[in-house]
C-alpha positions, 0 to 999 in steps of 0.5 A: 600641334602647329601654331597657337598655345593649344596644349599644356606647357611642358616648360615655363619660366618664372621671373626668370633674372640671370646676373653675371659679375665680371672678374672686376666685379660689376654685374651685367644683368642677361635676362631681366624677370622673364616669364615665359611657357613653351608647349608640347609638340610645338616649334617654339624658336627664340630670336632676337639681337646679339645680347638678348639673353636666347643663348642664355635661356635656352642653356638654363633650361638644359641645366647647364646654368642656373637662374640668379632669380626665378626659376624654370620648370620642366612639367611643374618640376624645377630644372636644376640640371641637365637630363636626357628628357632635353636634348641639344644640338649645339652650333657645331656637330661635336661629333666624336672623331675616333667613333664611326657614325653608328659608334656615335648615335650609340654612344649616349644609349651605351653610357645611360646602359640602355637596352642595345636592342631597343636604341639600336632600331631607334638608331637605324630608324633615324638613319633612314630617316636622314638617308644616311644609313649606308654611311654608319661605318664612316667616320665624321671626317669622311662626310660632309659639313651637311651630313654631319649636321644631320649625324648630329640631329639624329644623335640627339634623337638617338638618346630619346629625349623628348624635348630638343634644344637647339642653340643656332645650329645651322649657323656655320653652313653655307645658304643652300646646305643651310635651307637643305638642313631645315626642311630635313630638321622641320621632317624629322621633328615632324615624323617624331613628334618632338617639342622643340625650343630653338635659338636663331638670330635668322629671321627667315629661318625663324618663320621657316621653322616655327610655330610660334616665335618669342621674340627678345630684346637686348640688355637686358634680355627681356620677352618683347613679344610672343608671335603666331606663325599661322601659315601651312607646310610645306612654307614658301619663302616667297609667299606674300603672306611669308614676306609679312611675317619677315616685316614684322619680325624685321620691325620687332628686332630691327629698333633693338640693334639700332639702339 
């Protein structure tokens, strides 16, 4: 769908307040009141400071937290729990070790009882996809750092979800692997249409990545503000027009840390 909030929201949250009270009592307050919509078929990535509430919001909207106040909702229905509709990709691979790669993308359709059949061409599809099909018998250990993460996206995909939540997953990898990962993430979230919501404190891949970007600012967590990224695929990170979206987004978060 590319930038701009062309389309329905297929996540919204509202007046969205997260408290959490420390084991001495006191209250520290996460995110403060937000509102804020995601759109279908776009790349929507949460950046800002350590503490602004990205890993928090993201984990409300899967369902693994509920909100103090406020809710979110997934096409108008409250969320009030993890579903397979939202799949995420978390920071580290979690890959099963006993399991054989093939064993791991089959892990989720088998667990739900859906058809084998069906799951199975979905899962040699993204093996395909990735490049990685002659590697179905290994186990994670016989791969390396890249191809485990790429094992881990197409694992999530494995299970049909039709929104992908991805909490900082690229983190750990060094800078070449790391670049490598994102254009092989941006292909297949293109080739399979997906909504994506994607928490990254990396400016560079932010605008790498999306289609529009919400921007947060720290304690509590609060939406500062909502940027389009109007610049064509393939994107170079050495394009003039890239360098002024990392200025920008530089000038957004930078004033946050410092204070």
């Amino acid at each position: 769908m590319g930038a701009g909030t062309v389309g329905k929201p297929i996540i919204e949250g509202h007046h969205v307040t997260k408290d959490y009270r420390s084991a001495d009592g006191r209250l520290t307050r996460a995110l403060d009141g937000v509102d804020v919509a995601f759109y279908e078929g776009q790349i929507t990535l949460l950046i800002g400071p350590s503490g602004c509430g990205k890993t928090t919001l993201l984990n409300i909207i899967a369902g693994f937290e509920q909100a103090s106040s406020g809710w979110v909702s997934e096409n108008g229905l409250p969320i009030t729990s993890p579903h397979p509709r939202r799949g995420v990709i978390f920071q580290d691979p979690n890959l099963f070790p006993w399991l054989t790669i093939w064993e791991n993308l089959m892990f989720g359709p088998e667990v739900r009882g859906e058809d084998l059949a069906v799951a199975g061409k979905r899962g040699e599809d993204l093996l395909a996809m990735v490049g990685l099909t002659k590697f179905r018998s290994h186990y994670p250990h016989q791969l390396s750092g890249g191809m485990r993460h790429r094992i881990a996206i197409i694992r999530t995909l494995a299970n049909g979800p039709d929104i992908l939540l991805a909490d900082e997953p690229f983190t750990a990898l060094d800078e070449h692997t790391r670049r490598k990962i994102q254009q092989d993430f941006y292909g297949i979230v293109a080739r399979t249409q997906k909504t994506v919501l994607f928490v990254t404190h990396n400016i560079e891949e932010a605008i790498y990545l999306a289609d529009r970007m919400v921007v947060m600012s720290p304690s509590p967590g609060r939406i500062k503000q909502i940027v389009d990224i109007d610049l064509p695929r393939p994107r170079d990170i050495l394009d003039l027009r890239f360098n002024d979206y990392r200025s920008l987004l530089f000038n957004l978060i930078t004033p946050d840390v410092v204070e």
